[in-house]
N, C-alpha and C positions, 0 to 999 in steps of 0.2 A: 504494500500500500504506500502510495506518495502521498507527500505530508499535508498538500488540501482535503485529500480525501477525509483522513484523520482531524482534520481542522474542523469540517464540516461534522463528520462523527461527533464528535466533543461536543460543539455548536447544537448539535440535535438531543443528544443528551438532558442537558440545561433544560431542552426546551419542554422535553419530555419531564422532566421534573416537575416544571409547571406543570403541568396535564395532571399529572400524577399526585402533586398540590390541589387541584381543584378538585378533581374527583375526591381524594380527603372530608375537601371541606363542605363537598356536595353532601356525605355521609354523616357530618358530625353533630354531633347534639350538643355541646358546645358551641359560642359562638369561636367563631377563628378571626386572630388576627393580622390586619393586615400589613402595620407599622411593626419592625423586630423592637424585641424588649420594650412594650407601651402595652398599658392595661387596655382590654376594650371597652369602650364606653357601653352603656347600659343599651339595651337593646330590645326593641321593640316588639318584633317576629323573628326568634331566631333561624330559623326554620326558610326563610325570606330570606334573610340577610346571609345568610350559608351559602345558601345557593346563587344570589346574587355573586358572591366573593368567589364563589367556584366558577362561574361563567371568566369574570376577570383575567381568573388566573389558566381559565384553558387558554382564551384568546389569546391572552397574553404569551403562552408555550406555544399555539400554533403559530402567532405571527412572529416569533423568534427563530422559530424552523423556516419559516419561509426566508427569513430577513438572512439566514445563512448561506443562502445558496449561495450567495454570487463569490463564497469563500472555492466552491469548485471549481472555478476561472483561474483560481490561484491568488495564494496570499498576494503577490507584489500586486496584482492588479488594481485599475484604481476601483474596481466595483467593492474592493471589499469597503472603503468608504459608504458605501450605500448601508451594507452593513451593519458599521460600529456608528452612524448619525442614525439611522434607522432607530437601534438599541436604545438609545440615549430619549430619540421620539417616542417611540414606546414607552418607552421607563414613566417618561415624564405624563403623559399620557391617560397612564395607569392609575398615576398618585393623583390625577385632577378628578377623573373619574370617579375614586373611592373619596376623593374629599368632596367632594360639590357635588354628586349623585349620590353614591350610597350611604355615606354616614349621615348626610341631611332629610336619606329620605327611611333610615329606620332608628334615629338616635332617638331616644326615650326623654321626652323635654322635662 
């Protein structure tokens, strides 16, 4: 194997984490959170909000699998740009979403 193949492995991995993250939080009777090391604030439907955060976080693993390909073009190239700004879009993305969608629309007033 040449070393974008493996790049892209890795890349997929990750992304399969997420998936594998949401499907979790799709299951749990606990709320999950989504900030590391932060309590979760009180919550409304957990049950709602689980599944809400499991959506997030597949999207979020399928659109990092996709955001990898352009690493099979090969690392020098400049696609993998499209990649590591893509990432960074997503990321950011992600964090707007659970702040200004989901924690406004199950936080317990």
């Amino acid at each position: 194997m040449d070393g974008k193949t493996i790049g892209f492995i890795i890349w997929s991995v990750i992304g399969g984490m997420f998936i594998c993250l949401g499907i979790y939080s799709y299951f749990s009777k606990k709320t999950v959170g989504f900030w590391a090391n932060a309590k979760v604030f009180e919550v409304t439907d957990i049950k709602k909000y689980n599944h809400a955060i499991a959506k997030l976080f597949c999207i979020f693993g399928i659109v990092l699998i996709i955001l990898g390909l352009p690493l099979l073009v090969g690392q020098n190239s400049a696609w993998v740009l499209l990649s590591i700004l893509g990432l960074m879009i997503e990321s950011i993305v992600a964090m707007v979403i659970y702040s200004l969608v989901i924690e406004k629309k199950y936080k317990k007033m």
